[in-house]
Each structure stands twice: as structure tokens, then as C-alpha cells.
C-alpha positions as CSV (number, residue, x, y, z in Angstrom):
1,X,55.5,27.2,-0.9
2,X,55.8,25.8,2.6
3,X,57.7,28.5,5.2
4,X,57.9,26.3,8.7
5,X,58.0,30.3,10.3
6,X,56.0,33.6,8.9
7,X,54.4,36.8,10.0
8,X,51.8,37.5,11.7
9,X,48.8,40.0,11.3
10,X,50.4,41.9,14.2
11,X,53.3,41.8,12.6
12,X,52.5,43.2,9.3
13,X,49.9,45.9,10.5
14,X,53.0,47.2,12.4
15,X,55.2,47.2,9.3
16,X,51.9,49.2,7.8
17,X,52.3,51.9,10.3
18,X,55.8,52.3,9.9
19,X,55.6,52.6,6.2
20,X,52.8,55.3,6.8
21,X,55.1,57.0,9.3
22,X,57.6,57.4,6.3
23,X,55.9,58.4,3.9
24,X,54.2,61.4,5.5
25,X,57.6,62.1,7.2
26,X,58.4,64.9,4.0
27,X,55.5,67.2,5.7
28,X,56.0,66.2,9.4
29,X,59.9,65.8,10.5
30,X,59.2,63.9,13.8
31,X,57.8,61.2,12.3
32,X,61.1,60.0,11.0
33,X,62.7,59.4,14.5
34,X,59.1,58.0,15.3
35,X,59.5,55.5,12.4
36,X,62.7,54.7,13.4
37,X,62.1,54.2,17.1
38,X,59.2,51.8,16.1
39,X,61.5,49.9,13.4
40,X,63.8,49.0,16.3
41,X,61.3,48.1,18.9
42,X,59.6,45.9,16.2
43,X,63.2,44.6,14.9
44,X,63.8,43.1,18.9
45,X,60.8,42.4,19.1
46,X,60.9,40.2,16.7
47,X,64.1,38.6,17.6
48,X,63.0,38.3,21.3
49,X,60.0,36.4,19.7
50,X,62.0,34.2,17.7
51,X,64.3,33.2,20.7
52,X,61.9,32.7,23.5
53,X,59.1,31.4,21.5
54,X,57.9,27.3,22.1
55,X,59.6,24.8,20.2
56,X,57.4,22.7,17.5
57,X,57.9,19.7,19.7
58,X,56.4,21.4,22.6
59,X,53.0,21.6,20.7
60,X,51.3,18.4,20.4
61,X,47.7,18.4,18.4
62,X,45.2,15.1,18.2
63,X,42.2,14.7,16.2
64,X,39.3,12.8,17.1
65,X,36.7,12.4,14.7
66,X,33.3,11.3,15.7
67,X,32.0,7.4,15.9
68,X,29.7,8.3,13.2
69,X,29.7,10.4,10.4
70,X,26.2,10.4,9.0
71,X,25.1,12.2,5.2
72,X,24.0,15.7,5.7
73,X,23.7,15.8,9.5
74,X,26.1,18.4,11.2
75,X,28.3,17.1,13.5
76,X,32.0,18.4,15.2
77,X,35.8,17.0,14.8
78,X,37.4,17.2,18.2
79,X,41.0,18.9,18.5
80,X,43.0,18.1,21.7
81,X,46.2,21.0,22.2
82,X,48.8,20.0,24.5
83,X,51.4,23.0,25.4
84,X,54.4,21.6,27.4
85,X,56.3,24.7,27.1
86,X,56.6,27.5,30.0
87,X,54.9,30.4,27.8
88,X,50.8,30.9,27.0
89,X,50.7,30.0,23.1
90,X,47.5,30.4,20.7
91,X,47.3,27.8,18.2
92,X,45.3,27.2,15.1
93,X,44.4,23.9,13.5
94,X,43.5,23.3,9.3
95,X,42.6,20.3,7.9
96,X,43.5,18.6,4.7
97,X,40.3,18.7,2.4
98,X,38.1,16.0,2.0
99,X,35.8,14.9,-0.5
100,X,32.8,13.9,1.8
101,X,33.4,16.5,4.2
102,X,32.2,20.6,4.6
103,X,34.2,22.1,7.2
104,X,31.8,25.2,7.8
105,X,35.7,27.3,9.2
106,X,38.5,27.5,7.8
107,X,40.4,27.1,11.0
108,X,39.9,26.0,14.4
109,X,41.8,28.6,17.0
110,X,42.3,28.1,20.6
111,X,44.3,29.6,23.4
112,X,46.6,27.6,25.6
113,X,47.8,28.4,29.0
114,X,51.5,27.3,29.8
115,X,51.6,23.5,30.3
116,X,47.9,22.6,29.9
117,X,45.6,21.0,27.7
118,X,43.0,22.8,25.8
119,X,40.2,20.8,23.7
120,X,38.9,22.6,21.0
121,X,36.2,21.6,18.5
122,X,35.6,22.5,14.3
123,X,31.8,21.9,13.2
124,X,31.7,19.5,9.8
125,X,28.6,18.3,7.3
126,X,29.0,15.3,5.7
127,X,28.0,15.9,1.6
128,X,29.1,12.7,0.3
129,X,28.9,8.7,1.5
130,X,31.6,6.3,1.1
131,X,34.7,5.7,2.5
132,X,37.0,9.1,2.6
133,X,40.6,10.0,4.5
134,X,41.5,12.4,6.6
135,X,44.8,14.0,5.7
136,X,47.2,15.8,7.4
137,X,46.9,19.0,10.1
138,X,48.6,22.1,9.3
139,X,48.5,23.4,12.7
140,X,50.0,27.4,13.4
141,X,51.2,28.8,16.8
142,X,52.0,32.3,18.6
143,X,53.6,33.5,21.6
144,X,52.3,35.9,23.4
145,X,54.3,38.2,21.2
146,X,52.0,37.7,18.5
147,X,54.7,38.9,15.9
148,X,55.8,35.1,14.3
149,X,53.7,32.3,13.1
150,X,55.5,29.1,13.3
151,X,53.6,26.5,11.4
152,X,53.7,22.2,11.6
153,X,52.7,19.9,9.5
154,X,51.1,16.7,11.4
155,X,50.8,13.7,9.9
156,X,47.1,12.7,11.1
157,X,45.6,10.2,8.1
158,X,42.6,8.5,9.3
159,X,39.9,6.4,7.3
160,X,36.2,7.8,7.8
161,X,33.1,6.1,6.5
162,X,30.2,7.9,5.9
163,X,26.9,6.2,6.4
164,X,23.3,7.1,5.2
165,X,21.4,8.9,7.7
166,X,18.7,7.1,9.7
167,X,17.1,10.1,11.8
168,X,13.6,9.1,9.6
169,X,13.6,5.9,11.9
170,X,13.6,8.3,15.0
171,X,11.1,10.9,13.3
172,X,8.9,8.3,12.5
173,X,8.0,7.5,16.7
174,X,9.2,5.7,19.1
175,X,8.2,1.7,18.1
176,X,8.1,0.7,21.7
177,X,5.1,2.3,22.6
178,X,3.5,1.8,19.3
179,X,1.7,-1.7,20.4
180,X,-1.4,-1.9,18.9
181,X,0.4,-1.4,15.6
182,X,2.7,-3.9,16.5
183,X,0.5,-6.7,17.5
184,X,-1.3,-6.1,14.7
185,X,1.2,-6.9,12.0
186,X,4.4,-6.2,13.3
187,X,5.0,-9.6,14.8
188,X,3.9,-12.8,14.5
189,X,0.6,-13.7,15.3
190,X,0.3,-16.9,16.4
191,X,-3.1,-18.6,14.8
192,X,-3.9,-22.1,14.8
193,X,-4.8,-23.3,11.3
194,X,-2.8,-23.6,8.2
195,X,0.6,-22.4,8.9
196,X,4.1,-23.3,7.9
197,X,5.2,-22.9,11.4
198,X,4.8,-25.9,13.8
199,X,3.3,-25.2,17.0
200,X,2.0,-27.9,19.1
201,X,0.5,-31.3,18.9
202,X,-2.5,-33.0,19.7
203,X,-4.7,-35.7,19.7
204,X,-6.8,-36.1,16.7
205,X,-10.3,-35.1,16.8
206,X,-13.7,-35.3,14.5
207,X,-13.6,-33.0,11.6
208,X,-9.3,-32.8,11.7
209,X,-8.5,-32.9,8.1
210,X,-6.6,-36.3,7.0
211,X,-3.7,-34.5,5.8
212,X,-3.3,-33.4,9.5
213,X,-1.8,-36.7,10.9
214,X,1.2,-36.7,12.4
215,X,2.5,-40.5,11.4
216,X,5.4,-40.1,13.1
217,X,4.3,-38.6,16.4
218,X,1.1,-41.4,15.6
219,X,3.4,-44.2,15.6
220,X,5.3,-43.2,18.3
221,X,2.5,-42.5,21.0
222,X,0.2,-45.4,19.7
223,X,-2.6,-43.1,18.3
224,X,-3.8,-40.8,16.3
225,X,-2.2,-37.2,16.7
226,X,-2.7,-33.9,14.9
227,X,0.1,-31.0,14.1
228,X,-0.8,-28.2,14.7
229,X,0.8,-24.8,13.3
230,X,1.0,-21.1,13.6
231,X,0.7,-18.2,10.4
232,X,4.2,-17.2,9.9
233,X,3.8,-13.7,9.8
234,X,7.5,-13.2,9.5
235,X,8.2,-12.1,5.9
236,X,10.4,-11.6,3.1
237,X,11.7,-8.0,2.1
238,X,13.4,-7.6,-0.8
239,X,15.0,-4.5,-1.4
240,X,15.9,-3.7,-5.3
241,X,17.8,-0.7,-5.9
242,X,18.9,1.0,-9.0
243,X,21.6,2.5,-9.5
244,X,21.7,3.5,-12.7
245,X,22.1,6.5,-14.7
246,X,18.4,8.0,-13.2
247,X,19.5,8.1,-10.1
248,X,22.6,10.5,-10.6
249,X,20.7,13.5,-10.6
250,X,20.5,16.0,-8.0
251,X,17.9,17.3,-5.2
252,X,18.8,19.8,-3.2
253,X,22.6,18.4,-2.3
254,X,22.0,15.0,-3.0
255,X,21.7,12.8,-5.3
256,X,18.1,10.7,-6.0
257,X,20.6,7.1,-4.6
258,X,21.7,8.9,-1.6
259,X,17.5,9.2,-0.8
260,X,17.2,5.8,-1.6
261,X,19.6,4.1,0.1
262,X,18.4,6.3,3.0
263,X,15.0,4.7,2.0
264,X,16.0,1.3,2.4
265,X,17.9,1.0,5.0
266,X,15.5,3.1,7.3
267,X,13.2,0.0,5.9
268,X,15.5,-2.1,6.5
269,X,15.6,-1.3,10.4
270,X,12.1,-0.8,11.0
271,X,11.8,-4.7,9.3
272,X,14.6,-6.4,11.5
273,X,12.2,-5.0,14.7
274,X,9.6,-7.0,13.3
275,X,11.8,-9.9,12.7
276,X,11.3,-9.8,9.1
277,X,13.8,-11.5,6.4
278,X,15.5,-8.4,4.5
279,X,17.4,-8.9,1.2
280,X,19.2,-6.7,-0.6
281,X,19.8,-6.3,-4.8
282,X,21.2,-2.7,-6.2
283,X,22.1,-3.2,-9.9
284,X,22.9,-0.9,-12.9
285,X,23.7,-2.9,-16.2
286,X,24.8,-5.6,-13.8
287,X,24.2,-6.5,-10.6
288,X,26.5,-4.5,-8.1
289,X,25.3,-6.1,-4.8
290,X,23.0,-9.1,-3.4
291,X,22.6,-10.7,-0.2
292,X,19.9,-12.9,0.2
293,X,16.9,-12.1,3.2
294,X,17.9,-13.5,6.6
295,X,16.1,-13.3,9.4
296,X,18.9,-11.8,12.2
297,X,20.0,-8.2,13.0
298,X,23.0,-9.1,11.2
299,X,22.1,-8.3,8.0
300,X,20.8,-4.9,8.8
301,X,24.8,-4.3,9.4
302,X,25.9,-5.8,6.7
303,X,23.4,-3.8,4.5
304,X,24.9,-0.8,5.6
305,X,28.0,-1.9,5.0
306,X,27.0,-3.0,1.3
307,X,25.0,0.7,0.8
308,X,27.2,3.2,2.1
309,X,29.5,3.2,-0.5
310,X,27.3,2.6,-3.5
311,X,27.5,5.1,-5.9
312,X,25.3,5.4,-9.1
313,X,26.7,4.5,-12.3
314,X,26.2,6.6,-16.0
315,X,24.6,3.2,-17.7
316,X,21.4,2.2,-18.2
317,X,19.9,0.4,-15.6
318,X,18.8,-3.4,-16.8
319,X,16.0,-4.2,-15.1
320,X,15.4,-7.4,-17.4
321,X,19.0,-8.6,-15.5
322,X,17.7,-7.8,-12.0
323,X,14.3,-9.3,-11.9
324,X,15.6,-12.4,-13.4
325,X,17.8,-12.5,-10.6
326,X,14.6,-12.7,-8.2
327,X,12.5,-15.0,-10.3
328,X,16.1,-17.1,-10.2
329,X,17.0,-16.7,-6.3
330,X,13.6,-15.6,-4.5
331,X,11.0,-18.5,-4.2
332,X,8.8,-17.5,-1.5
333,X,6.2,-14.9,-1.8
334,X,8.3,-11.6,-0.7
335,X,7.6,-7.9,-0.4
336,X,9.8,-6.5,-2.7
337,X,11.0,-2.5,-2.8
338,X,12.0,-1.5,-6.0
339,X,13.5,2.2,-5.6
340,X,14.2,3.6,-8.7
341,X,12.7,7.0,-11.0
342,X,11.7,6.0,-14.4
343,X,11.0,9.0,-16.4
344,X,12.8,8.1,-19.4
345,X,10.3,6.3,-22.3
346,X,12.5,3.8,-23.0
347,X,12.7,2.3,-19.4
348,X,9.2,3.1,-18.8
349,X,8.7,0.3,-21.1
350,X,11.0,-2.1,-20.0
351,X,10.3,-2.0,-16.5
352,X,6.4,-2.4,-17.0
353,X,6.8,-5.9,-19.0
354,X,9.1,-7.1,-16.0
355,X,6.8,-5.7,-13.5
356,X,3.8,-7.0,-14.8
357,X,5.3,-10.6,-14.5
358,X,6.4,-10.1,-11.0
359,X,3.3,-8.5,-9.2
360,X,1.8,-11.6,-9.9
361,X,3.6,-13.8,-7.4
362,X,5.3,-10.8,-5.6
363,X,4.3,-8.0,-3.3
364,X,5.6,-5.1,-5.6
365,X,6.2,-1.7,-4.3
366,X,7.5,0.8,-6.6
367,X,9.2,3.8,-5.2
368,X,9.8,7.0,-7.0
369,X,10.9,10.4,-5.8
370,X,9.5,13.4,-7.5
371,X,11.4,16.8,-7.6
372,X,10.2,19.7,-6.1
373,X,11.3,21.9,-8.5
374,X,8.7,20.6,-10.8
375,X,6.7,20.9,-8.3
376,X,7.4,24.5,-7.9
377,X,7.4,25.2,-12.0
378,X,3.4,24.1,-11.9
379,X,2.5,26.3,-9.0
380,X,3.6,29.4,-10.6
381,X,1.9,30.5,-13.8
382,X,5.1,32.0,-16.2
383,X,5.4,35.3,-17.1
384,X,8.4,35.2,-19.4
385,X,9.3,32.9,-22.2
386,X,12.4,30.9,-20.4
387,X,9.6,30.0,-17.7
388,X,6.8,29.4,-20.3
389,X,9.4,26.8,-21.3
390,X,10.3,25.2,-17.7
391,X,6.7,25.2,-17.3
392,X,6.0,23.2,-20.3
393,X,9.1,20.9,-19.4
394,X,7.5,20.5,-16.1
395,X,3.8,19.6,-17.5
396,X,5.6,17.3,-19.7
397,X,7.7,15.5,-16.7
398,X,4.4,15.4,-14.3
399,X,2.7,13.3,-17.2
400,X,4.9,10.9,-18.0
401,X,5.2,10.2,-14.0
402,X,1.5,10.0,-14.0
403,X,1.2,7.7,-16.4
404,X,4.0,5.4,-15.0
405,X,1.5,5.2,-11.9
406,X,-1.3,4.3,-13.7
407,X,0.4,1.8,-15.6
408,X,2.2,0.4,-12.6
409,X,-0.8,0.2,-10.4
410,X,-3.0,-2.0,-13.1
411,X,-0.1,-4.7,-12.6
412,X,-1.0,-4.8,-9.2
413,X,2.1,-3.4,-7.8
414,X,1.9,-0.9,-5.3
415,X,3.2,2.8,-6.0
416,X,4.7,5.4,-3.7
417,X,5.3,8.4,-5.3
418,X,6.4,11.4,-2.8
419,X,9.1,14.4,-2.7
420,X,12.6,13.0,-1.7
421,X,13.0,14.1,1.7
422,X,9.2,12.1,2.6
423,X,11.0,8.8,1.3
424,X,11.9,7.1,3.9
425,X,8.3,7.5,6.4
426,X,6.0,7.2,3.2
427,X,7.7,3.5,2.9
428,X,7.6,2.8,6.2
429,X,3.7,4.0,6.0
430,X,3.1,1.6,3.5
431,X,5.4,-1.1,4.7
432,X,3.0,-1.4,7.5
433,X,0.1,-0.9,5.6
434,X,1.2,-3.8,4.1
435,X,1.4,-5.8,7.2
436,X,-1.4,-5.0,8.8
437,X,-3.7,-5.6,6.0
438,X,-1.9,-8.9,5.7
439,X,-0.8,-8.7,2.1
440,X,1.9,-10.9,2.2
């Protein structure tokens, strides 16, 4: 039940002592009178508090969110408190609960001098991605009587988004001063040769192969000239991402897709510095999203626009339907990221005939996250039955991730294979292991 005006601590702790007074007034006379006495002063008091205290119109809050809400990284909500009235007023701010938010308080409290502004701030973890609102303020005030609550409700909705967090781009270093390891694969490299990028062209000399000759550029200087090209080192990435039923559980507070799409966007970035061409497909029993690679910084936006969002689905996730949406859209020779965790048999199976067709024409890098508590369950030797059990559960998980590798890895796909939370800068390790070594 909604009361616009209530007590206040102050209020009530009075009310206590009065009570007290009373009931040890059979063994001590005076405290009657002394009850009484404080009964009346409380009883103005309150009425004085009632009269003189601010008017809800005089009490103006504003929220103002962040820019950027980002998954699991603390930030603060902003709370501006106007007081137009004549009297010093403390205020207190609630928000509306929200699905993607934490608030780590309750409330947000601040004091307010007499016709002033006060800004006052409320720290907040993002727990969920997507889009979210934020609902209403129930904001609380006092006079400097301290004995009535008046309480507002502000109509504040806004729309929020929360994205994936990027800080692994930032952990990773600073790009700019990385040189060596940018000329060496990062960029383009401009050799003369057998390339699909012209570059300049010349007059034909002994030993130019036939198949060199410019005809048009021939007939239009009178004699015989050469094309000449540069190896495109600019690349497709291909980003596949499942989003099935595998990628619901849990690590620590997030899900396995909440690491993933962390993954591959942090990719993502690091690729766009390097002018590389980066797709996107995320698919459960269908396909959910797909843009095709492009060479601009716009599709790193619209990528995180597509991903932030995306939330895994209780279905089996078809892999047969998503790699015959490469082989159907994707002709060039790509580096594509599957991020998935295949543990279950069944899709073990069904991802290794796919795989093994792909690798062939495909840069294939398969990206699982193990769990650390299985980590943990084979470090300590089990001293009790239930833990004799987790530890045979564990064994039991470890294998059947090993042997994925294995079997992965003779199809000539490439397999990453670390703890959640090392994602993102193990696959932007290998992404440039990948380029300097030239494998695309």
C-alpha cells in the first residue's frame, strides 16, 4: 500500500520512549507527567512538521544513467536533487528494479541545503545484456524535523542497453605501439608477385609470365605492358556462434554466450584495426543472425548491435544448418571462429563430419571454454563419497573435451581450449598467430 506521507525513524524511536515511560510509570510516578510532557511536544511537533515542511513540487529529482552500461563492470547512476523550497531537506532516491541491473544500496540519500542543487550518485553492476528499462523513482524527503516522510513517485522510464564488455581489447596492450607485430601481419604487406590487388604497371620485360599482359593498357600505350599486384593480406573473419542449448549454462555469473559474444566482438575490434572483413553467423536450430564480412568499421557497430541482445536458446544447436550457410554464402578462403562447447556425444558427432569438410577450404578455429570447477574437482583428491562422485563426473567431462581436441585438430582445424574468463586474449593470441604465420 502506497501512503504519499509516513513516519520516520525519529518519529517512531520517540513513540518507543514514550511507551517505555508508561509502562514503568506503575513503579516510578513521575514518569507519567514525563510521558505526557513528551506526548505533547511530539504531538506539535508533528503538526509543526506537517505545516512547515516543503511541498512535493518543491523537490525535483533527475536521473542520469551512464553512456554505457557494460556486462559485469561496476559503474554509477547519477541523481541530480533540486530543493526550491526555503528549508534544508534530506532526500532519498529508490529505483524500480531491473532485470540487467544490481544496485549494490538500497537507497541513494543526500542532504540538501535550502534552494540548491545537490548531485548524488548510486553504484550499479550490470548482470544481464540486452535491452532493459528503467522504471519509476520512489524518492522520500525530511525536514529538518526529521518526524514525517513524505514520499513521490517520479515517473523516470528510460531504455538502457547493455553491451558485452570489451576491457580484454584494453588488457591485451596498447596496438599502437605494438609495430613489429603489426607490420608483420596486421596490415597489408605490399609484395609484388601474384596478388589479387592491382598495384602498378609496367613495361614488359624477359621472363614476365604471358598471362601477365595487360591488353588493354598494351593497346592503349602501343606496347607491351605488365600488371603488376600486391598480396592482399586483408582477410575474411567469420564469426559462428552457437547459441544453443550448451551455451546456457553458467560460470561464475554468466552464462558460456555472454563469454562468447565477449569473445567475438573483442575479435571483432582487434580485426577492423587490421582492416580485416568480419562476418558474423549466431544460430541455434536456425539461424538467429548473419551479416556478411565487410571491410569498414561499420560493421564492428552493427555487430554489437546484432550481439548484445542475443540470448541462448533451450534447442539443439544445428550445426549441419549453419555450415551450409557458409559453404552457400562464403566463397573466399576465410578464418572462421566457431565459439561453441560441445560436450554432449551426440553433437560431438555432428559437428566433426561438418568440420572435417570445412577445414579443408577454411581457416577453422574452434573455441571452447572449459569450467573451472572441473578444474578444481581434479586438483583435489575426494575424501567423501559425494566428492568421489564430482570427481568422477569431472574425469568423465575432461575426457570427452580431450577427445573433441584430438579429433578436431586431425581435421586440421585449429583448437582453443581455455577457462572462460582467458577467452577473449587466447583468440586474439591465436588470431594473430594466424596472421603472422600467414595462414590465410
Amino acid at each position: 500500500m502506497w501512503l504519499p506521507v509516513w513516519f520516520t525513524p525519529r518519529f517512531l524511536w520517540t513513540l518507543a520512549v514514550i511507551a517505555l515511560l508508561l509502562a514503568c510509570s506503575p513503579g516510578v510516578a513521575f514518569f507519567i507527567p514525563l510521558a505526557e510532557a513528551l506526548a505533547a511536544a511530539l504531538a506539535l511537533a508533528t503538526i509543526a512538521d506537517a505545516l512547515l515542511g516543503p511541498h512535493a513540487s518543491q523537490i525535483v529529482v533527475k536521473r542520469t544513467p551512464p553512456e554505457h552500461f557494460a556486462l559485469g563492470v561496476a559503474t554509477t547512476i547519477a541523481y541530480t536533487v533540486e530543493n526550491h523550497s526555503a528549508a534544508a531537506v534530506r532526500v532519498g532516491v529508490l529505483e524500480t528494479p531491473a532485470r540487467t541491473l544490481r544496485f549494490d544500496a538500497d537507497e541513494t540519500i543526500a542532504a540538501v541545503p535550502p534552494r540548491s542543487r545537490v548531485t548524488a550518485t548510486r553504484p550499479v553492476v550490470p548482470i544481464a545484456r540486452g535491452a532493459d528499462t528503467l522504471g519509476a523513482l520512489y524518492v522520500w524527503y525530511e525536514s529538518p524535523v526529521g518526524l514525517l516522510r513524505r514520499r513521490v513517485r517520479i515517473p523516470a522510464q528510460g531504455k538502457i542497453r547493455v553491451y558485452p564488455d570489451l576491457s580484454a581489447v584494453e588488457r591485451y596492450g596498447a596496438l599502437h605501439v605494438r609495430n613489429r607485430t603489426i607490420e608483420a601481419g596486421l596490415r597489408r604487406m605490399k609484395l609484388r608477385g601474384i596478388g589479387t590487388e592491382f598495384e602498378s604497371l609496367r613495361e614488359w620485360a624477359d621472363g614476365d609470365p604471358f598471362r601477365s599482359v595487360d591488353w588493354k593498357a598494351t593497346a592503349r600505350r602501343g606496347k607491351l605492358m605488365v600488371a603488376q599486384y600486391e598480396v592482399e593480406r586483408s582477410q575474411n573473419i567469420m564469426l559462428l556462434l552457437d547459441c544453443g542449448r550448451l551455451m546456457t549454462a553458467r560460470i561464475d555469473d554468466r552464462r558460456k554466450l555472454d563469454y562468447a559474444v565477449q569473445a567475438a566482438l573483442s575479435l571483432a575490434t582487434i580485426a577492423g584495426l587490421a582492416s580485416d572483413r568480419v562476418g558474423l553467423v549466431a544460430f541455434a536450430q536456425r539461424i538467429l543472425a548473419a551479416q556478411a564480412p565487410r571491410s569498414t568499421h561499420l560493421p564492428i557497430s552493427n555487430l554489437t548491435n546484432a550481439l548484445y541482445d542475443l540470448e541462448p536458446r533451450f534447442e539443439e544447436a544445428n550445426y549441419s544448418r549453419a555450415f551450409g550457410y557458409l559453404r552457400h554464402h562464403l566463397h573466399k578462403r576465410s578464418m572462421i571462429v566457431l565459439l561453441t562447447d560441445v560436450i554432449d556425444p551426440l553433437a560431438q558427432a555432428t559437428l566433426l563430419a561438418e568440420a572435417a569438410s570445412l577445414a579443408r577450404r577454411h581457416l577453422l578455429v574452434c573455441v571452447f571454454m572449459n569450467d573451472a570447477a572441473v578444474n578444481a574437482a581434479l586438483a583435489t583428491e575426494p575424501q567423501t563419497v559425494t566428492q568421489a562422485y564430482r570427481y568422477d563426473i569431472a574425469v568423465g567431462l575432461s575426457n570427452e573435451r580431450r577427445a573433441a581436441k584430438a579429433l578436431l585438430e586431425r581435421t586440421g582445424a585449429l583448437v582453443i581450449d581455455v577457462p572462460a574468463k582467458q577467452l577473449s586474449t587466447a583468440l586474439i593470441d591465436e588470431y594473430l598467430r594466424a596472421k603472422r604465420r600467414a595462414l590465410l
